[in-house]
PyMOL CGO cylinders between C-alpha atoms (Angstrom):
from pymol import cmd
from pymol.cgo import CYLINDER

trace = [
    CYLINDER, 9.40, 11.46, 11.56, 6.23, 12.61, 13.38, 0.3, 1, 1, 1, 1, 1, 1,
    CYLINDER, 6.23, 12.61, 13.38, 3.17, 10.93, 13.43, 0.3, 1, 1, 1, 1, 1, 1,
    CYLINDER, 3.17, 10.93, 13.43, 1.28, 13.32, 11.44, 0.3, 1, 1, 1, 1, 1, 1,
    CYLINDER, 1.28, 13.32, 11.44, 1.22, 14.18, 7.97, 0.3, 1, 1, 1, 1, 1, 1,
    CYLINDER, 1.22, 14.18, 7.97, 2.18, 11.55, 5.39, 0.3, 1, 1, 1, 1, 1, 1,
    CYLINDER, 2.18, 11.55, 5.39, 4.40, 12.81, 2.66, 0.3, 1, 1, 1, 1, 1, 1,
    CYLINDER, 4.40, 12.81, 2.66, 3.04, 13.10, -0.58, 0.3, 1, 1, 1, 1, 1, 1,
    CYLINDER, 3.04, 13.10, -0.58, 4.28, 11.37, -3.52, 0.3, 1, 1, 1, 1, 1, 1,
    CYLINDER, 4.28, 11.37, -3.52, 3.95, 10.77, -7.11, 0.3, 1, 1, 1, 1, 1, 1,
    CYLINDER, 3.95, 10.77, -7.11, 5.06, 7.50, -8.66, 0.3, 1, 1, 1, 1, 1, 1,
    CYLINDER, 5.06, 7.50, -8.66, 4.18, 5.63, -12.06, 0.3, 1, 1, 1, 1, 1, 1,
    CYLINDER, 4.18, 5.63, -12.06, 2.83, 1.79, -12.14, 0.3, 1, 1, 1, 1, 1, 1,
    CYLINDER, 2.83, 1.79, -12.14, 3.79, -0.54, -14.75, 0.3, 1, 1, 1, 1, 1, 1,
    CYLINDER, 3.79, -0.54, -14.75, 1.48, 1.20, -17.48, 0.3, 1, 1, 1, 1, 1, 1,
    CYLINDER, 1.48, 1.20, -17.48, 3.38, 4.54, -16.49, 0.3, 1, 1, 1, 1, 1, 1,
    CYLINDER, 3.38, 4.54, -16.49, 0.43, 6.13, -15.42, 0.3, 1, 1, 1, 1, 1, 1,
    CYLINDER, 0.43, 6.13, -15.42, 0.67, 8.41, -12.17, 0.3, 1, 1, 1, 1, 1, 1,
    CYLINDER, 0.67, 8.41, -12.17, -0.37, 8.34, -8.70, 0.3, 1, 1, 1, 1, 1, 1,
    CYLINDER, -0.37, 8.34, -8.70, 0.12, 11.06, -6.43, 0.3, 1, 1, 1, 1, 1, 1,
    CYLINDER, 0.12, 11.06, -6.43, -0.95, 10.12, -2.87, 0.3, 1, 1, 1, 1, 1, 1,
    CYLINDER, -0.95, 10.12, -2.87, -2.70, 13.97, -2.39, 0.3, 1, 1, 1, 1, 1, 1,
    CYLINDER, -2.70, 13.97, -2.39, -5.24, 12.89, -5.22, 0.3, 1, 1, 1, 1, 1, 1,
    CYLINDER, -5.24, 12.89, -5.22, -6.47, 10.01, -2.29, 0.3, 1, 1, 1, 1, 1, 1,
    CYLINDER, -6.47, 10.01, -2.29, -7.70, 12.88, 0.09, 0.3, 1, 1, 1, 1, 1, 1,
    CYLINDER, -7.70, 12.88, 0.09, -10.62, 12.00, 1.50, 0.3, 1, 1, 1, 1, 1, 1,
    CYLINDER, -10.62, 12.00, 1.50, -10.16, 8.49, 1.18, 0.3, 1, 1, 1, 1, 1, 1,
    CYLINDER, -10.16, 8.49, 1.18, -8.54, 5.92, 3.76, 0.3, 1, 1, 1, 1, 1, 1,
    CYLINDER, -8.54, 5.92, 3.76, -5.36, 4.42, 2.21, 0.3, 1, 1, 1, 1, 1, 1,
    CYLINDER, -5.36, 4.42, 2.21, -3.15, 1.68, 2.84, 0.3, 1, 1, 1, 1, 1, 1,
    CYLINDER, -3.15, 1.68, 2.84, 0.49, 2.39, 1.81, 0.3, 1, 1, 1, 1, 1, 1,
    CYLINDER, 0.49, 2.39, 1.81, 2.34, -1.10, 1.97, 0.3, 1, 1, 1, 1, 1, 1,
    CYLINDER, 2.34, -1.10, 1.97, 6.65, -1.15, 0.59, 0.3, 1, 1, 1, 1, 1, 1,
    CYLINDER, 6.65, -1.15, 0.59, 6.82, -4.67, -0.19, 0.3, 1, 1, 1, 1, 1, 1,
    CYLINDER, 6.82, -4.67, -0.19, 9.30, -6.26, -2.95, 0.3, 1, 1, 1, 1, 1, 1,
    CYLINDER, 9.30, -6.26, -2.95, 9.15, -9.88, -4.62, 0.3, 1, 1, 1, 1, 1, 1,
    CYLINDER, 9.15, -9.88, -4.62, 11.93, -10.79, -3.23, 0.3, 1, 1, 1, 1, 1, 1,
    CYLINDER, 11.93, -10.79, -3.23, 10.41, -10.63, 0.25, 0.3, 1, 1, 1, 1, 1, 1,
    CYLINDER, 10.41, -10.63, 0.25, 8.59, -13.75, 1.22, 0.3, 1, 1, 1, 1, 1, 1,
    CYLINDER, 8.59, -13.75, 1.22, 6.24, -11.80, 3.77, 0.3, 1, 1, 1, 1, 1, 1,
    CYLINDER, 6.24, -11.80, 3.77, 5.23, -9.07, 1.40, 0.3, 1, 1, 1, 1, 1, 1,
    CYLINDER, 5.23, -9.07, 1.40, 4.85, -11.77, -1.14, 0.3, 1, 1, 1, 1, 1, 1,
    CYLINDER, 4.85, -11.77, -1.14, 2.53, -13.80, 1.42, 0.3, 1, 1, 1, 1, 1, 1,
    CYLINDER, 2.53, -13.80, 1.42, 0.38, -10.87, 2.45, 0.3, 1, 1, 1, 1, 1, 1,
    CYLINDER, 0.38, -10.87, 2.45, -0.41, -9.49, -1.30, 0.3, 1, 1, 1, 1, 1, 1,
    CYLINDER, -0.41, -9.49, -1.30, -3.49, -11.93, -2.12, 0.3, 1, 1, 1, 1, 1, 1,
    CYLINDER, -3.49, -11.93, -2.12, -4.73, -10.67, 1.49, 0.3, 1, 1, 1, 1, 1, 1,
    CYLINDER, -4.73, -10.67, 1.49, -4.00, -7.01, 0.71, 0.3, 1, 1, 1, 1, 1, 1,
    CYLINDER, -4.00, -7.01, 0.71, -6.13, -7.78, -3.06, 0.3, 1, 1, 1, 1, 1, 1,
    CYLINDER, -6.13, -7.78, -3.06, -8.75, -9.56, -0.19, 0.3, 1, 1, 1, 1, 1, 1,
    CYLINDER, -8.75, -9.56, -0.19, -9.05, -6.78, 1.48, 0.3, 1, 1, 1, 1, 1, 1,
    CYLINDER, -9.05, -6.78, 1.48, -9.21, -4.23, -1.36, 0.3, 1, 1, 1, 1, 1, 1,
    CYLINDER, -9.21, -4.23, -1.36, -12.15, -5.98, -2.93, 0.3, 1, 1, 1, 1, 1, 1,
    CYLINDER, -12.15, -5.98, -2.93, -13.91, -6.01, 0.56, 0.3, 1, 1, 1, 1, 1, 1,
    CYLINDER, -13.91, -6.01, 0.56, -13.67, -2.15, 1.13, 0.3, 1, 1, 1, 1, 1, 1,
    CYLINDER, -13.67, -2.15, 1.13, -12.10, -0.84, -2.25, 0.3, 1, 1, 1, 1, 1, 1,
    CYLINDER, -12.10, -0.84, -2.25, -14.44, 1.71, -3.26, 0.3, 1, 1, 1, 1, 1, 1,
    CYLINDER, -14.44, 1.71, -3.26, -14.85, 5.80, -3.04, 0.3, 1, 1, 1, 1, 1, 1,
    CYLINDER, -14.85, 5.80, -3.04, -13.29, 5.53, 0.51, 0.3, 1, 1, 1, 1, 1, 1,
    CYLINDER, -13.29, 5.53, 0.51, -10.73, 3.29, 0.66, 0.3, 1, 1, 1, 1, 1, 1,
    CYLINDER, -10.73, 3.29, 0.66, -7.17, 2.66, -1.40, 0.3, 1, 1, 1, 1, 1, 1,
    CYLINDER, -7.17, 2.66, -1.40, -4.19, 1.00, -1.50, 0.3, 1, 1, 1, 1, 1, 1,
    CYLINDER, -4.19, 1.00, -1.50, -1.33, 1.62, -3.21, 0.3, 1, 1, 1, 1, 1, 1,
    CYLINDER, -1.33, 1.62, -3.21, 1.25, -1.04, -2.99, 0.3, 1, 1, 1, 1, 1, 1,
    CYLINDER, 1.25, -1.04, -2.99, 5.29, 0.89, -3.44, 0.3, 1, 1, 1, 1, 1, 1,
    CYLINDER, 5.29, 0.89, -3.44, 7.31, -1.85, -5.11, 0.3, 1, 1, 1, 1, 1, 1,
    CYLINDER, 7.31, -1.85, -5.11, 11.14, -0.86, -4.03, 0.3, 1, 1, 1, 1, 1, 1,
    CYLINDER, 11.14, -0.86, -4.03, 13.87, -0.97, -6.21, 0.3, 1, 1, 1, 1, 1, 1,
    CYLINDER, 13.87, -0.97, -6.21, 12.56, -3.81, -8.81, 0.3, 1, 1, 1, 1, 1, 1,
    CYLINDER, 12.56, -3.81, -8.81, 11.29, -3.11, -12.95, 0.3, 1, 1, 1, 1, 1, 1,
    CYLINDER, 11.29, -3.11, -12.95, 8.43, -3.24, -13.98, 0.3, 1, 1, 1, 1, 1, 1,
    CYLINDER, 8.43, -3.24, -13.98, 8.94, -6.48, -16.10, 0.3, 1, 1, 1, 1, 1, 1,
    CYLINDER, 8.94, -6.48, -16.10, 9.95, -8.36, -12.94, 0.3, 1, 1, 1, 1, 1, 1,
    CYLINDER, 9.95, -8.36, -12.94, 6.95, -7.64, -11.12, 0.3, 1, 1, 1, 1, 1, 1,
    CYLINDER, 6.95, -7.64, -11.12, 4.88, -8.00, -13.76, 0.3, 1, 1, 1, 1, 1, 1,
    CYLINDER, 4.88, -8.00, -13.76, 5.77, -11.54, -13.98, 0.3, 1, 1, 1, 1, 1, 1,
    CYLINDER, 5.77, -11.54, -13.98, 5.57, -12.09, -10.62, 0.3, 1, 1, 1, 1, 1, 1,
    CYLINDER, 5.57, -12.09, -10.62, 2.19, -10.66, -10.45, 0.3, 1, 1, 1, 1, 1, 1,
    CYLINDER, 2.19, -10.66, -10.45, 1.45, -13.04, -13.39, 0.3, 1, 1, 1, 1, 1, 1,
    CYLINDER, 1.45, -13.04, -13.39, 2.30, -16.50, -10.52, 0.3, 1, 1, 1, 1, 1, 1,
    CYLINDER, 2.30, -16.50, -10.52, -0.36, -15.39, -8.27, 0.3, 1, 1, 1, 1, 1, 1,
    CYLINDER, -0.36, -15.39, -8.27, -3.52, -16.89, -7.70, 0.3, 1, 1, 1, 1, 1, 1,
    CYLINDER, -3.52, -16.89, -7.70, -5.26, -13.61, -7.69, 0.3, 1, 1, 1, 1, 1, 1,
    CYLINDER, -5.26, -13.61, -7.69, -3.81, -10.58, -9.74, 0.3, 1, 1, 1, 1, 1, 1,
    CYLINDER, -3.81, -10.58, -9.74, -3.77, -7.11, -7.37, 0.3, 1, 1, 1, 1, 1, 1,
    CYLINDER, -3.77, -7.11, -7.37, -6.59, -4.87, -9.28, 0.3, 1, 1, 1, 1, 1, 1,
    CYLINDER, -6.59, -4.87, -9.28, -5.15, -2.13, -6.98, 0.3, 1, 1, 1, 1, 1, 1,
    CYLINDER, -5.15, -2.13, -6.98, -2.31, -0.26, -7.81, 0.3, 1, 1, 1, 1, 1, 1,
    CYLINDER, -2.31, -0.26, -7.81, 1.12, -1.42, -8.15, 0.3, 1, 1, 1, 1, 1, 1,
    CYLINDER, 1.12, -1.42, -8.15, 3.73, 2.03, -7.99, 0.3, 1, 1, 1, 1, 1, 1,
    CYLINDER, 3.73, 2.03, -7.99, 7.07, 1.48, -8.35, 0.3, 1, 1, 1, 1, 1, 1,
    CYLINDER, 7.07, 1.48, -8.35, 10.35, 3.85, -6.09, 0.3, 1, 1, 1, 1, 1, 1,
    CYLINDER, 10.35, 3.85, -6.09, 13.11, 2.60, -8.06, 0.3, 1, 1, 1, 1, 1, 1,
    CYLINDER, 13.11, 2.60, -8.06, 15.34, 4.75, -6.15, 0.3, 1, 1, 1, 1, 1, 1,
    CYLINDER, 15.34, 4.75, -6.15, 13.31, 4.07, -2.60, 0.3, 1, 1, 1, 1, 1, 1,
    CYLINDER, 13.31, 4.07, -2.60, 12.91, 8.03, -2.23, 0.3, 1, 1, 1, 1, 1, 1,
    CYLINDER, 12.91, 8.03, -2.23, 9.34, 7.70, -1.54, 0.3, 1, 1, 1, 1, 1, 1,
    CYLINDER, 9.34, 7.70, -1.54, 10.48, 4.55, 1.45, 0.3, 1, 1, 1, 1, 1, 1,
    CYLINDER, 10.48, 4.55, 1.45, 13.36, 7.21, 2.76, 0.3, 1, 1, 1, 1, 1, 1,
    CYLINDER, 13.36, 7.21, 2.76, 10.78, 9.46, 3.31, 0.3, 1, 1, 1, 1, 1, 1,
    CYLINDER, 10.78, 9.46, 3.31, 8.67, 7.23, 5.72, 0.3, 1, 1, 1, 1, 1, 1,
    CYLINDER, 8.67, 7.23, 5.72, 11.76, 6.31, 6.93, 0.3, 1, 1, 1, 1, 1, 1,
    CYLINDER, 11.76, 6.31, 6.93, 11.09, 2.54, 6.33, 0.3, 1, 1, 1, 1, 1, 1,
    CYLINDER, 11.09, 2.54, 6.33, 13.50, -0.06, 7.67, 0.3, 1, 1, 1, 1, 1, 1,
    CYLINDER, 13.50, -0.06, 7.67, 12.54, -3.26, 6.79, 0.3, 1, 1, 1, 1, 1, 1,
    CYLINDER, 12.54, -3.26, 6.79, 10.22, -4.72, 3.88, 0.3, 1, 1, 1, 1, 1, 1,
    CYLINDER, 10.22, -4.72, 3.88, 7.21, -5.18, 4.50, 0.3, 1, 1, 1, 1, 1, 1,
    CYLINDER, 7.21, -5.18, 4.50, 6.20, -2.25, 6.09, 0.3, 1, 1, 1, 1, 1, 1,
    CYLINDER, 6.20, -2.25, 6.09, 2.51, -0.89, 5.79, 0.3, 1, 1, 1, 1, 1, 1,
    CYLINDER, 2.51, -0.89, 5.79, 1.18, 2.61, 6.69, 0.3, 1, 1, 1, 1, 1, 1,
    CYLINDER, 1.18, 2.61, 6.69, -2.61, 3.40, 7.46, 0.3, 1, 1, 1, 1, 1, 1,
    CYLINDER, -2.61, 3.40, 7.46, -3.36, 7.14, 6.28, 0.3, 1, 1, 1, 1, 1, 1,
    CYLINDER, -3.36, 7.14, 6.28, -6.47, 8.78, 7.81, 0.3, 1, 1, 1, 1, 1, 1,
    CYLINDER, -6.47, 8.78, 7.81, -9.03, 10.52, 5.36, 0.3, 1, 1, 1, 1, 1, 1,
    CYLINDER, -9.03, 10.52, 5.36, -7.50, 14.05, 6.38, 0.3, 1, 1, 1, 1, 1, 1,
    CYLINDER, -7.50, 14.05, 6.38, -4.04, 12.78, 5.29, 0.3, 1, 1, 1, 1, 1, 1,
    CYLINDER, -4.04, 12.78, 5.29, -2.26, 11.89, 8.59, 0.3, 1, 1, 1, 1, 1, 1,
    CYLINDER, -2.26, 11.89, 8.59, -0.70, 8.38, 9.24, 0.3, 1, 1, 1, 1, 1, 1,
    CYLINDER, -0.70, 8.38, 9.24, -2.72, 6.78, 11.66, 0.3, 1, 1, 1, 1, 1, 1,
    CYLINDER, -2.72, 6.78, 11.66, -1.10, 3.59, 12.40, 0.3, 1, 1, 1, 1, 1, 1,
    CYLINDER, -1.10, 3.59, 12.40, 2.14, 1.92, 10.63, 0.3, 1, 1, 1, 1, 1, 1,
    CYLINDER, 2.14, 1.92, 10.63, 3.30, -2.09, 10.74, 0.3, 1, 1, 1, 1, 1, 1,
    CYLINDER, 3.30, -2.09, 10.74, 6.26, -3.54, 10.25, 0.3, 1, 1, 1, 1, 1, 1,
    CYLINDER, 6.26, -3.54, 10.25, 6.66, -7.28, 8.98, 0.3, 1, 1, 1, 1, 1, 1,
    CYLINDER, 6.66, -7.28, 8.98, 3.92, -9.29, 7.51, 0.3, 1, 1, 1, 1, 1, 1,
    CYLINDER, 3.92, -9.29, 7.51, 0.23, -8.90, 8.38, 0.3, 1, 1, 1, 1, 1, 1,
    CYLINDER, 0.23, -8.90, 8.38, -2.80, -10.82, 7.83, 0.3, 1, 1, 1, 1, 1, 1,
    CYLINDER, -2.80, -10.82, 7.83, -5.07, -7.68, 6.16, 0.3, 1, 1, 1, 1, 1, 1,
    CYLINDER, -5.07, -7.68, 6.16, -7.64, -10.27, 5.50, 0.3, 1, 1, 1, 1, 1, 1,
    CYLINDER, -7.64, -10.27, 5.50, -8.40, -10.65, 8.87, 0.3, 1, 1, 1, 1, 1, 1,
    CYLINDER, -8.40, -10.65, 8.87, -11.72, -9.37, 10.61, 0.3, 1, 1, 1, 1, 1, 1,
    CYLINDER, -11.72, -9.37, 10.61, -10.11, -6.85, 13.29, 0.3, 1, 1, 1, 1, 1, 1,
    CYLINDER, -10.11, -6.85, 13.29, -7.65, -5.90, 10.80, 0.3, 1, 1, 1, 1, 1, 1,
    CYLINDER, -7.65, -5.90, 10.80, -10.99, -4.71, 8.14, 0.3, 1, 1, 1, 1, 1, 1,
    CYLINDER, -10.99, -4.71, 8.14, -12.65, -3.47, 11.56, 0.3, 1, 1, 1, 1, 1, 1,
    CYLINDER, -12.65, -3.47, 11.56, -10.00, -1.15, 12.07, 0.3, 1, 1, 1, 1, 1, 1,
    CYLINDER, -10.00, -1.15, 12.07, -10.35, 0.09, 8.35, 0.3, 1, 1, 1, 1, 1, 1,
    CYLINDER, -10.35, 0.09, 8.35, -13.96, -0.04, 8.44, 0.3, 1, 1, 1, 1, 1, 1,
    CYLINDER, -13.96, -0.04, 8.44, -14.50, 2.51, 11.62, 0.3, 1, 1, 1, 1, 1, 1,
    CYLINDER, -14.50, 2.51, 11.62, -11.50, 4.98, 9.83, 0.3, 1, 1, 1, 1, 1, 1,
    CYLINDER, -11.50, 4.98, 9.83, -13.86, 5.07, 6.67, 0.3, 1, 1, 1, 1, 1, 1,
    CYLINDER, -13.86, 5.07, 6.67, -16.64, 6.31, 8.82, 0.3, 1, 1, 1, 1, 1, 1,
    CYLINDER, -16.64, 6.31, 8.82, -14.62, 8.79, 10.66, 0.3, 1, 1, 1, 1, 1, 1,
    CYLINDER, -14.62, 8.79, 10.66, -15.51, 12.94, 9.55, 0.3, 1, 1, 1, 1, 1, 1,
]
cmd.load_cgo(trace, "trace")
């Protein structure tokens, strides 16, 4: 896949309300596949809800793509952590959405400029709490 455009999508949460990444133009956004079963995606979500609440506003989003898992089993999940994500939770029952991106291995994360093109992608676990890590997002926010 080329590192340019990000394909759109539109996928429900648990509420079945829908998010299609094209309404996020104009925004940074963090795309991160994760499922419960994953203990790296399930150690990085209170840093993803860190990070949210640090930048979360009118130019910054995440959206985190739960693959293959209901909605009842993630909402009980959700329910055992210390902090509950207040960003949203989409679900790609199917993993169309992760075929797309062509995503290999869970967690994997992709950083989408304001104009819509992936600007960076990580595989594994990260630490989005971090300082560089909310550097990095800060300075794409400011970008034109």
């Amino acid at each position: 896949m080329p590192f340019e455009g990000a394909p759109d999508f539109t996928l429900s949460d648990m509420d079945g309300e829908s998010y299609a990444l094209q309404d996020f133009r104009g925004k940074v956004v963090l795309i991160n596949f994760w499922a419960t079963w994953c203990p790296p995606c399930r150690k990085e979500m209170p840093a993803l809800e860190a990070l949210y609440k640090k930048l979360g506003d009118e130019s910054f989003a995440v959206l985190a793509v739960n693959q293959w898992e209901d909605a009842d089993h993630v909402f009980a999940y959700t329910g055992e952590l210390n902090v509950f994500p207040t960003f949203p939770v989409l679900f790609d029952p199917e993993s169309a959405i992760s075929e797309d991106y062509v995503v290999k291995g869970l967690p994997t994360s992709f950083l989408i400029d304001k104009k819509g093109r992936l600007a960076y992608r990580a595989v594994g676990g990260r630490d989005f709490d971090h300082p560089e890590v909310e550097r990095l997002f800060r300075e794409l926010q400011t970008e034109q």
